[in-house]
C-alpha positions as CSV (number, residue, x, y, z in Angstrom):
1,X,-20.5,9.4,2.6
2,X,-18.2,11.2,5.4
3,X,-18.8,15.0,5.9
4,X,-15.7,15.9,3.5
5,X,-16.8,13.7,0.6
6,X,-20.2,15.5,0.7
7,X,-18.7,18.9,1.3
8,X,-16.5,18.1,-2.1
9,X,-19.7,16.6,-3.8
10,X,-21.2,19.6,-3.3
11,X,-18.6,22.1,-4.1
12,X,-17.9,20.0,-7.5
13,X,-21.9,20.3,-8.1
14,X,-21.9,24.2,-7.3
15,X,-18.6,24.3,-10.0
16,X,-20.3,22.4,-13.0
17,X,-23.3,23.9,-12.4
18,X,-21.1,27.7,-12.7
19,X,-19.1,26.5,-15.6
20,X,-22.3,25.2,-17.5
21,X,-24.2,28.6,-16.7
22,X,-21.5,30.8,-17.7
23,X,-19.9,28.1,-20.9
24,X,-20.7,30.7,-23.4
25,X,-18.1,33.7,-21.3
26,X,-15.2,30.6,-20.6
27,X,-14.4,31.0,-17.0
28,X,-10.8,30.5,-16.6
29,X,-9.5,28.0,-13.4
30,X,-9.3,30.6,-11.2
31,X,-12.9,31.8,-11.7
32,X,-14.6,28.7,-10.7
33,X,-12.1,28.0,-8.2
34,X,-12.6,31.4,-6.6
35,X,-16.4,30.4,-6.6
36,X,-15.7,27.5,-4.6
37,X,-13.6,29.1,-2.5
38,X,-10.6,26.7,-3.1
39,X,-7.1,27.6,-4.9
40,X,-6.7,26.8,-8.0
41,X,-4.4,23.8,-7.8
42,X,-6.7,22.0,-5.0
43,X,-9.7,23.0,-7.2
44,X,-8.6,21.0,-10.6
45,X,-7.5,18.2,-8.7
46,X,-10.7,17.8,-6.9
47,X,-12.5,18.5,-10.0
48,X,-10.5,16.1,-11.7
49,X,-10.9,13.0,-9.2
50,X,-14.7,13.6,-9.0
51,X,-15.9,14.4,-13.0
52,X,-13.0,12.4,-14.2
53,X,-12.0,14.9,-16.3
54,X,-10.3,18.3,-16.1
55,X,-12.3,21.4,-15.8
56,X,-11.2,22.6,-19.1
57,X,-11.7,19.3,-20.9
58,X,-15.2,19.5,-19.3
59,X,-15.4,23.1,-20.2
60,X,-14.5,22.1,-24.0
């Protein structure tokens, strides 16, 4: 993999591993995003091209 596809690996790891810590309090988009450190918009996009599904479907 190039250096961005690992960097966005590794941010989508750090996010699902956030959201499945903290399922039970529902962070909200700009939460995990902020965790990340990426906006909100980039964030689900990413999200969404690597888990193949939206962070709120995932969340659900």
């Amino acid at each position: 993999m190039k250096e961005k596809e690992i960097t966005n690996f590794n941010r989508i790891e750090e996010a699902i591993s956030y959201i499945t810590t903290n399922f039970k309090s529902q962070p909200g988009l700009e939460e995990v995003a902020e965790k990340i450190h990426l906006s909100p918009y980039h964030f689900q996009r990413l999200f969404t091209d690597w888990a193949g599904v939206s962070p709120k479907k995932f969340l659900q």
